[in-house]
Structures are given as structure tokens and as C-alpha cells.
SELO-787586 format. One record per atom (N, C-alpha, C, O): atom name; x, y, z; residue in one letter; residue number from 1. Coordinates in steps of 0.001 Angstrom, whole numbers, m for minus. Layout:
// residues N
REC atom       u       v       w type seq
REC   CA       X       Y       Z    A NUM
...
//
This chain:
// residues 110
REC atom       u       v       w type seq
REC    N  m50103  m36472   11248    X   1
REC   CA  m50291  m36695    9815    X   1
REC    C  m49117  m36073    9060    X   1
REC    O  m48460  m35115    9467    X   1
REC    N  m48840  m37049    7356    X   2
REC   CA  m47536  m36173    7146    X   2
REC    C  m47962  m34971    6629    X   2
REC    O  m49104  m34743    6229    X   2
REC    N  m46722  m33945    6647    X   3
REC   CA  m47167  m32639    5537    X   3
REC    C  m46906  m32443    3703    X   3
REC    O  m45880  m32823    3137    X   3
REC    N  m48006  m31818    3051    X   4
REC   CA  m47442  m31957    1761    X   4
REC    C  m47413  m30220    2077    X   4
REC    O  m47564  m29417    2997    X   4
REC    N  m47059  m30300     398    X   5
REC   CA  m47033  m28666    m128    X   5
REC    C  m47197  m28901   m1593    X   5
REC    O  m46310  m29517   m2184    X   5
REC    N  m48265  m28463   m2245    X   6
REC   CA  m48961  m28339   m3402    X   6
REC    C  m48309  m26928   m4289    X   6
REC    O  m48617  m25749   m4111    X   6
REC    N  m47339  m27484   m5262    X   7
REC   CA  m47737  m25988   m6220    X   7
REC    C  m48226  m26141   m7048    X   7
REC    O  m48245  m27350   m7278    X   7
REC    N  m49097  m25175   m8320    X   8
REC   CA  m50370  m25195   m8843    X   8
REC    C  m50108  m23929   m9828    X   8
REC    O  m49965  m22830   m9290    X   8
REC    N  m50037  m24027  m11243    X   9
REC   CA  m50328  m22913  m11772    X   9
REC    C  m51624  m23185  m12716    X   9
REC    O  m51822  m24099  m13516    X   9
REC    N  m52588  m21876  m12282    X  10
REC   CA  m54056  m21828  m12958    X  10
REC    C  m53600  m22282  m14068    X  10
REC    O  m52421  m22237  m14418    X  10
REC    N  m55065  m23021  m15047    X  11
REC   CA  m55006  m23141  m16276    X  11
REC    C  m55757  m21545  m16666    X  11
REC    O  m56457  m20781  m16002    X  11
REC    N  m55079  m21488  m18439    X  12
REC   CA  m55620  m19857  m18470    X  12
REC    C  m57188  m19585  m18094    X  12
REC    O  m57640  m18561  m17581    X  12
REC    N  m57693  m20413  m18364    X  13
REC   CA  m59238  m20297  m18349    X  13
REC    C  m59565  m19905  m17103    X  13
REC    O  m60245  m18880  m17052    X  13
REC    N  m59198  m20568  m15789    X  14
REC   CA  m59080  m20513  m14769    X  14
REC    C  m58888  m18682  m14039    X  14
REC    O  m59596  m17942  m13356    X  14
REC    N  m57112  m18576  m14867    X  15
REC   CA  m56913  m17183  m14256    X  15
REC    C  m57950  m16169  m15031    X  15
REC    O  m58159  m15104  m14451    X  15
REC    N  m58639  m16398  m16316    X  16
REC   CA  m59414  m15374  m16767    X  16
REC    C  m60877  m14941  m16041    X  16
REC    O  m61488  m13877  m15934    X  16
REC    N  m61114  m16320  m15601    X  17
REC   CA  m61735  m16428  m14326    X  17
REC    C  m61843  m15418  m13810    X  17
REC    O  m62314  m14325  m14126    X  17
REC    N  m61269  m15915  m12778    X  18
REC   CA  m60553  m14943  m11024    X  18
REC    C  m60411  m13959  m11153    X  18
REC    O  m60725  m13096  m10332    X  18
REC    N  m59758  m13726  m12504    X  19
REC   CA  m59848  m11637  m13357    X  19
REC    C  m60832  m11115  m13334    X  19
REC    O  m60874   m9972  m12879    X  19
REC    N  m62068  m11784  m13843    X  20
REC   CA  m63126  m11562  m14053    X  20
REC    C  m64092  m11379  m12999    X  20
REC    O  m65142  m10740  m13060    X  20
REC    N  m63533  m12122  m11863    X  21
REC   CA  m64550  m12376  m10871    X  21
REC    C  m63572  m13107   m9872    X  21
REC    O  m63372  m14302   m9652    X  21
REC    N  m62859  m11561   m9175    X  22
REC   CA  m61804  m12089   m8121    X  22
REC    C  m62164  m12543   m7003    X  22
REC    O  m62849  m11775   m6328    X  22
REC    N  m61881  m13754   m6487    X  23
REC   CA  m62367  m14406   m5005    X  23
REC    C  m61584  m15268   m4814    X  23
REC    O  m61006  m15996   m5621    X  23
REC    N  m61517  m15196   m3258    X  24
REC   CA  m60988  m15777   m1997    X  24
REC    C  m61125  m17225   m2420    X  24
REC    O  m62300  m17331   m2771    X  24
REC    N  m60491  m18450   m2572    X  25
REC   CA  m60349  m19861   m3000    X  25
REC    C  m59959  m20721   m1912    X  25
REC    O  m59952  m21951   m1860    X  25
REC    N  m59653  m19904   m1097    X  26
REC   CA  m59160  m20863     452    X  26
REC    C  m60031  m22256     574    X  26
REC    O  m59724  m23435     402    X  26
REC    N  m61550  m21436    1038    X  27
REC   CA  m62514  m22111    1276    X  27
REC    C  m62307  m23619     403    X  27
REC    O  m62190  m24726     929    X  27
REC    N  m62301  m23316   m1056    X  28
REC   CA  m62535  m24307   m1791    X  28
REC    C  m61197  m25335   m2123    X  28
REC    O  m61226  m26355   m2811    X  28
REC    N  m60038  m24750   m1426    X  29
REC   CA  m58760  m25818   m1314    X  29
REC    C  m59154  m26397      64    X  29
REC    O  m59581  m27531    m155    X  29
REC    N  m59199  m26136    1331    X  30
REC   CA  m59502  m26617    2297    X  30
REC    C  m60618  m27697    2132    X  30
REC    O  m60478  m28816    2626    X  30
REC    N  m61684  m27352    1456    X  31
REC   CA  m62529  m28910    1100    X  31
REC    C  m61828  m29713     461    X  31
REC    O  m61642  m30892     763    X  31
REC    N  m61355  m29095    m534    X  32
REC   CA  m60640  m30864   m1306    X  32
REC    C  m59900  m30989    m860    X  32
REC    O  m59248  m31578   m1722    X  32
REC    N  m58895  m30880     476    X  33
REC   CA  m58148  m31209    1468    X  33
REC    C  m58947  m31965    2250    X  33
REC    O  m58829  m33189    2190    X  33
REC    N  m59905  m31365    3125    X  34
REC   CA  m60635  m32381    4272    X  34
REC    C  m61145  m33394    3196    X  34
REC    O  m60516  m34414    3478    X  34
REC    N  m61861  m33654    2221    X  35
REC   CA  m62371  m34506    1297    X  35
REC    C  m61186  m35838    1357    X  35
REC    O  m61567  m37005    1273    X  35
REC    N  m60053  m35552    1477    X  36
REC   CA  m59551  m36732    1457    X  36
REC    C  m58823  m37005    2704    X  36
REC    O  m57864  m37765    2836    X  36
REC    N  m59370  m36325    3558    X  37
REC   CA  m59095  m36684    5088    X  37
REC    C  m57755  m35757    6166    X  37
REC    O  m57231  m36077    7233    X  37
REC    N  m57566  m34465    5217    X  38
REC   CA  m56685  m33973    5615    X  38
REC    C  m57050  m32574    6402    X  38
REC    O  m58128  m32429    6979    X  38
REC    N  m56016  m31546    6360    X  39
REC   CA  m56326  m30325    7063    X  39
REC    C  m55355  m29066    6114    X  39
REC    O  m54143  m29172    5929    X  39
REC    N  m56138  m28009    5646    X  40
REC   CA  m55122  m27287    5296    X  40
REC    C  m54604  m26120    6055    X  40
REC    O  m55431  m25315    6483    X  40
REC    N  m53467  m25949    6254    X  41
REC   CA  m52520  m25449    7288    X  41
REC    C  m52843  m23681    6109    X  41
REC    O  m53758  m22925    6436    X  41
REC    N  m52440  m23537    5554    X  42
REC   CA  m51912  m21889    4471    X  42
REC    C  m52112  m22412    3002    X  42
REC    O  m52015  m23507    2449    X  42
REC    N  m52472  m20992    2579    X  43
REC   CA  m52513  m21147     912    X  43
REC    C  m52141  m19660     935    X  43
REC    O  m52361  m18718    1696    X  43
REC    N  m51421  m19865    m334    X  44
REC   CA  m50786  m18480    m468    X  44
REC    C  m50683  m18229   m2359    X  44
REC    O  m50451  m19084   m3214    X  44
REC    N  m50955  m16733   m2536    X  45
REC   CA  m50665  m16924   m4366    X  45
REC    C  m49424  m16291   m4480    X  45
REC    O  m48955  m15532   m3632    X  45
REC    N  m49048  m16519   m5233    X  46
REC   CA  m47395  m16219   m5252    X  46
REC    C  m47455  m15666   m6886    X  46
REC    O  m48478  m15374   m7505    X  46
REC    N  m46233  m15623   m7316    X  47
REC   CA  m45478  m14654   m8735    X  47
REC    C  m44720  m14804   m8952    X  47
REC    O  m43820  m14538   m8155    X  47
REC    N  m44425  m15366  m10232    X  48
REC   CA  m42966  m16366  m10598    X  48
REC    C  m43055  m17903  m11216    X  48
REC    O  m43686  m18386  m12156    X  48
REC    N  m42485  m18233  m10621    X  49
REC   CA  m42447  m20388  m11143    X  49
REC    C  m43987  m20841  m10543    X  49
REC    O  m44385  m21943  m10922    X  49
REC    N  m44809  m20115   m9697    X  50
REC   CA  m46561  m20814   m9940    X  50
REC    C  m47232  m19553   m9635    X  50
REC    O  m47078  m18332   m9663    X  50
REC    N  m48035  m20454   m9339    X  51
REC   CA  m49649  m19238   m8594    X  51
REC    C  m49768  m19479   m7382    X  51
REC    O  m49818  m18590   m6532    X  51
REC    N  m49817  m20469   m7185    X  52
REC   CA  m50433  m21028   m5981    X  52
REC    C  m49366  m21968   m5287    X  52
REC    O  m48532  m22712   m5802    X  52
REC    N  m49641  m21715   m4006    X  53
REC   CA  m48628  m23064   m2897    X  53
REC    C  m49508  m23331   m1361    X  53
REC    O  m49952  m22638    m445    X  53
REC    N  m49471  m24091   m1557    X  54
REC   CA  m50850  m24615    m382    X  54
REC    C  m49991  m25455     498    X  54
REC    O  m49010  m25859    m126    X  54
REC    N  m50029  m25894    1861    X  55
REC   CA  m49462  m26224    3036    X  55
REC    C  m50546  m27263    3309    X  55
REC    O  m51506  m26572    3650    X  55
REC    N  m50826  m28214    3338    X  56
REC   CA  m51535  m28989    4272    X  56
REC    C  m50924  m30519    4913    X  56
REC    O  m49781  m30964    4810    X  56
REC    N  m52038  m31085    5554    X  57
REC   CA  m51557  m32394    5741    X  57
REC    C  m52382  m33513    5474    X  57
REC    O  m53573  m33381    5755    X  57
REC    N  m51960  m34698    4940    X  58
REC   CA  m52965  m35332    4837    X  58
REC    C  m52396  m36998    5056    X  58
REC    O  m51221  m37354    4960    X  58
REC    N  m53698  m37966    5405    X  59
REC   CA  m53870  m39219    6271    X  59
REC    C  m52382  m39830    5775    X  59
REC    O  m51781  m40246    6766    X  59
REC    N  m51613  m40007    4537    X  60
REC   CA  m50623  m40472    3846    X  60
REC    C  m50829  m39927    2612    X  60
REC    O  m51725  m39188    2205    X  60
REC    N  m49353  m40653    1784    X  61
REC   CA  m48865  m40172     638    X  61
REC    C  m50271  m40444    m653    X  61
REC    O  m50637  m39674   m1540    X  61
REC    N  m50810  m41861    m286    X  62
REC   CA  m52309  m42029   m1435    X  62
REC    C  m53368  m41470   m1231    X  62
REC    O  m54300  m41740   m1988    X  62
REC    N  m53584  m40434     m58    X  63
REC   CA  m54200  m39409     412    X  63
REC    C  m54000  m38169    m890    X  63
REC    O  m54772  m37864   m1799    X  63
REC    N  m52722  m37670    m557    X  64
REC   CA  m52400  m36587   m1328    X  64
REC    C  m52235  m36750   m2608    X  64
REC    O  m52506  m35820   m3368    X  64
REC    N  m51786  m37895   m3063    X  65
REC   CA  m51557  m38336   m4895    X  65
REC    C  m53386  m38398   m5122    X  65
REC    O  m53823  m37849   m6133    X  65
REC    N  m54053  m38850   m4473    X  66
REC   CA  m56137  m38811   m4614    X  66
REC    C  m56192  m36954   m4956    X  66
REC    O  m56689  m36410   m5942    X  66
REC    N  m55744  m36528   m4185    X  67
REC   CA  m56184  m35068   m4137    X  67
REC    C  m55510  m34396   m5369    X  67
REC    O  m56243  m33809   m6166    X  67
REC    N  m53798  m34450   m5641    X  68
REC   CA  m53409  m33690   m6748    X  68
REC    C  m54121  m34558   m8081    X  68
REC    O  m53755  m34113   m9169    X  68
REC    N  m54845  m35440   m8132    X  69
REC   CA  m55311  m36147   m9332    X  69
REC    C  m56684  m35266   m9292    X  69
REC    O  m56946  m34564  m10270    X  69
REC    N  m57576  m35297   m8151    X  70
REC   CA  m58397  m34325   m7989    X  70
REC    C  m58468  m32934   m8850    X  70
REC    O  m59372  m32445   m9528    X  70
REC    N  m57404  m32586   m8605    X  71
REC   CA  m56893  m31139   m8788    X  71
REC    C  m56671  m31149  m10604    X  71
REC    O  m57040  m30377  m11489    X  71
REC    N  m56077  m32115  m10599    X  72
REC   CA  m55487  m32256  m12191    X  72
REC    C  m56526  m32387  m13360    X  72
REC    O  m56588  m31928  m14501    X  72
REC    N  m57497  m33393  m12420    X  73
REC   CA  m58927  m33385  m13575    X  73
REC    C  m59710  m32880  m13541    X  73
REC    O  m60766  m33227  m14070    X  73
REC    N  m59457  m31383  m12626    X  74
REC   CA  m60526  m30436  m12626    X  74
REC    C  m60669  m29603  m14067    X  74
REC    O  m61633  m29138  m14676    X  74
REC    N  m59362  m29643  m14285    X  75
REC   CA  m58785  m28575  m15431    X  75
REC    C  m58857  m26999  m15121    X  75
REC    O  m58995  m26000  m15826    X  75
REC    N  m58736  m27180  m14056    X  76
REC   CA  m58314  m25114  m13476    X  76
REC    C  m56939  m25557  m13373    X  76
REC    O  m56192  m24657  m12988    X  76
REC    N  m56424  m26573  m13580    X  77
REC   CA  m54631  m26518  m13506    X  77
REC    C  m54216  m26876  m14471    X  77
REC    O  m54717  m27829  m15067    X  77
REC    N  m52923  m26058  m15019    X  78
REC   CA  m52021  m26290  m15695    X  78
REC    C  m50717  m26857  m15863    X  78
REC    O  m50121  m27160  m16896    X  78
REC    N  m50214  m26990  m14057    X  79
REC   CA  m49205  m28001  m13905    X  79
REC    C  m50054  m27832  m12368    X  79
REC    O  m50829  m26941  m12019    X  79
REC    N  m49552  m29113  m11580    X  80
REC   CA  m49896  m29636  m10124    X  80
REC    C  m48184  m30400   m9546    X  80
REC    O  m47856  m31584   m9619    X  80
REC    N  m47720  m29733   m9234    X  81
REC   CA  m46609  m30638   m8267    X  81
REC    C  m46507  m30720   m6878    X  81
REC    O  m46086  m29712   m6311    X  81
REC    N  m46843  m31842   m6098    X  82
REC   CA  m46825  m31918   m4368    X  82
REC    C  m45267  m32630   m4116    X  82
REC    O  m44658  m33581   m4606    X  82
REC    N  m44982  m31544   m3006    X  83
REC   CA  m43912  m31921   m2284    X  83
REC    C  m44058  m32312    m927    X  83
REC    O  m44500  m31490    m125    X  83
REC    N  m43605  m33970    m397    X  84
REC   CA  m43681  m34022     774    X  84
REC    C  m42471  m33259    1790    X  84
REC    O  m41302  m32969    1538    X  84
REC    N  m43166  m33104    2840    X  85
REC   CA  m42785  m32227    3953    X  85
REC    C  m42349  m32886    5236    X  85
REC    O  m42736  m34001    5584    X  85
REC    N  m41403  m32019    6011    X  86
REC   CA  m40720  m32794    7166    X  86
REC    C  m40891  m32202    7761    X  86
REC    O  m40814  m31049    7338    X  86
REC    N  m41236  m32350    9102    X  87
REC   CA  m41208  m31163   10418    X  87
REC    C  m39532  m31531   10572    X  87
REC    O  m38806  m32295    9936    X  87
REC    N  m39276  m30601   11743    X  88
REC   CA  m37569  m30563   12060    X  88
REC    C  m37459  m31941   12754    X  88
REC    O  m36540  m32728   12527    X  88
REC    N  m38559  m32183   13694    X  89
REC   CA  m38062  m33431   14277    X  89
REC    C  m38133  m34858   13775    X  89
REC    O  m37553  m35857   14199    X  89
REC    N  m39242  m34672   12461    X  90
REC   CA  m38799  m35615   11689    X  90
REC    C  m37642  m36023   10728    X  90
REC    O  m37333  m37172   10410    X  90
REC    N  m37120  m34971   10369    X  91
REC   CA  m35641  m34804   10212    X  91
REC    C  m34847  m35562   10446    X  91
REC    O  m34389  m36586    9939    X  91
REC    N  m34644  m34745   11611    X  92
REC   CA  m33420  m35679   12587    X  92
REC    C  m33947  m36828   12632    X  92
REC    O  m32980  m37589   12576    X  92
REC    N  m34975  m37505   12706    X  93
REC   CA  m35392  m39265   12193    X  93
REC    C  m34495  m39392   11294    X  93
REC    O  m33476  m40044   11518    X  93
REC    N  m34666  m38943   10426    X  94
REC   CA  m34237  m39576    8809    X  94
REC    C  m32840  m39560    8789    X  94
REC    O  m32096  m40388    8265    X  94
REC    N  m32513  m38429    9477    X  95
REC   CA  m30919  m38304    9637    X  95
REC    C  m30247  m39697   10596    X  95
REC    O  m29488  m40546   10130    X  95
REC    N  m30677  m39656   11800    X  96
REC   CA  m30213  m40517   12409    X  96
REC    C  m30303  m41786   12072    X  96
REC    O  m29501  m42531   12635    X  96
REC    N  m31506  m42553   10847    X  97
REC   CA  m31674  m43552   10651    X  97
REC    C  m30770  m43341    9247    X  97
REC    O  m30485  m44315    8550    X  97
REC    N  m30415  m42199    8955    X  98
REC   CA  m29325  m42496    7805    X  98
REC    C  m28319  m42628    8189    X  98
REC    O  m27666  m43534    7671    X  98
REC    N  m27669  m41808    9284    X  99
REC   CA  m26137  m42342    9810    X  99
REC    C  m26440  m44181   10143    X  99
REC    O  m25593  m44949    9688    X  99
REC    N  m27305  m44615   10706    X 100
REC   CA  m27501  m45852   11375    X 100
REC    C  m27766  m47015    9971    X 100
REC    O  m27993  m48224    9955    X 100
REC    N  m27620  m46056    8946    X 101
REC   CA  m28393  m47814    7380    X 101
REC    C  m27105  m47115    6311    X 101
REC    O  m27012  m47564    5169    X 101
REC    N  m26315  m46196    6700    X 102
REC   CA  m25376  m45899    5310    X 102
REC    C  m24532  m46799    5083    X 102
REC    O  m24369  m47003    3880    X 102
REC    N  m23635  m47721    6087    X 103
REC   CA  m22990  m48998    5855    X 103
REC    C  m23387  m49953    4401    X 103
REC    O  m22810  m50617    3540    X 103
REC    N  m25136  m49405    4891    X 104
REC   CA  m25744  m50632    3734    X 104
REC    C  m25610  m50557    1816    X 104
REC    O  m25565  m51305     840    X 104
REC    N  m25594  m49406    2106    X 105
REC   CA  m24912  m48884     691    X 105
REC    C  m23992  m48605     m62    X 105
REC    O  m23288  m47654     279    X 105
REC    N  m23671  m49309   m1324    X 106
REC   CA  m22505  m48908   m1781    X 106
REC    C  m22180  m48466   m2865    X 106
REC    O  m22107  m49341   m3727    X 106
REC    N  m21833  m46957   m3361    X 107
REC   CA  m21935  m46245   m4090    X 107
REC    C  m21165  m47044   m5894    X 107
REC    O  m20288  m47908   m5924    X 107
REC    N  m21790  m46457   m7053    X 108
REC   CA  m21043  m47673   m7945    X 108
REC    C  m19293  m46822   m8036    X 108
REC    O  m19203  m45600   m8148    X 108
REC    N  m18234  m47613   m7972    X 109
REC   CA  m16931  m47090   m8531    X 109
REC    C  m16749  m47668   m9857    X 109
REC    O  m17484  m48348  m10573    X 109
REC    N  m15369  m47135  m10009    X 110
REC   CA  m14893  m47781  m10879    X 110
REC    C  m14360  m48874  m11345    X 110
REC    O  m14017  m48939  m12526    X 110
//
């Protein structure tokens, strides 16, 4: 399955929350992960540009766009951005099928 990576900053309501009544959220990202057929790998809260960055994988890309819409109309978020993910050996796919299709392109000149 491919990998995403979710970042997530609480809406305030949200973090006044969790202040209020601090708890473990794993549980409840991992369901709305399996909910749309996936698995979550790590969730981690972080400090800085979000709160939150979550690791999972899920069935495809309309898998994960279902879930950050999920996420978005919960209203515990204040921004939601998913980044898809490459293992190393998918990589070198992309690489090698880019040396093998760059012919096909041609950059605009002047």
C-alpha cells in the first residue's frame, strides 16, 4: 500500500481541549486510518510549523484525500496537509522510469 504523511495543526478549541484533559489520540488516528482501509505506521506531536505528523498507509491516493476530508470536517483542525510517500525502492522506480521518459519532454526556451 502507498505511504502518506499527514500534518495537522489542532483547531484552538481542540488544543484547549487536550489542555484541559490531556490524552493519548493514537488510538483515535489509527481508526480513521483503518476506517478507510489503511494502517497507521507513527504519530508523533511535534513544535513549530504543526502539531501533529502521522505516518500511515493507505489502499490509494482517494483513500487518503476520504480521510484528510474526514479530518477537515471534524473541525479539531486548523490546517490538514498529506504528503505522499516513497519507500527507497520505490524511488529508484521513479528515477529509472525518469531517466527512461525524459526524451519525452521539452522544457519551454526561448
Amino acid at each position: 500500500m502507498p505511504h502518506f504523511m499527514v500534518s495537522c495543526n489542532y483547531s484552538a478549541e481542540a488544543k484547549n481541549a487536550l489542555i484541559a484533559n490531556p490524552v493519548d489520540r493514537t488510538k483515535a488516528a489509527s481508526a480513521a486510518v483503518e476506517a478507510v482501509g489503511g494502517k497507521l505506521h507513527s504519530a508523533f506531536m511535534t513544535f513549530g510549523e504543526t502539531d501533529i505528523i502521522v505516518i500511515y498507509e493507505a489502499p490509494d491516493a482517494i483513500a487518503s484525500a476520504a480521510l484528510a476530508m474526514t479530518l477537515g470536517a471534524s473541525g479539531g483542525f486548523s490546517s490538514i496537509k498529506t504528503t505522499a510517500l516513497l519507500t527507497t525502492a520505490e524511488a529508484v522506480k521513479a528515477l529509472k522510469m525518469s531517466g527512461e521518459t525524459k526524451a519525452a519532454y521539452k522544457p519551454p526556451t526561448k
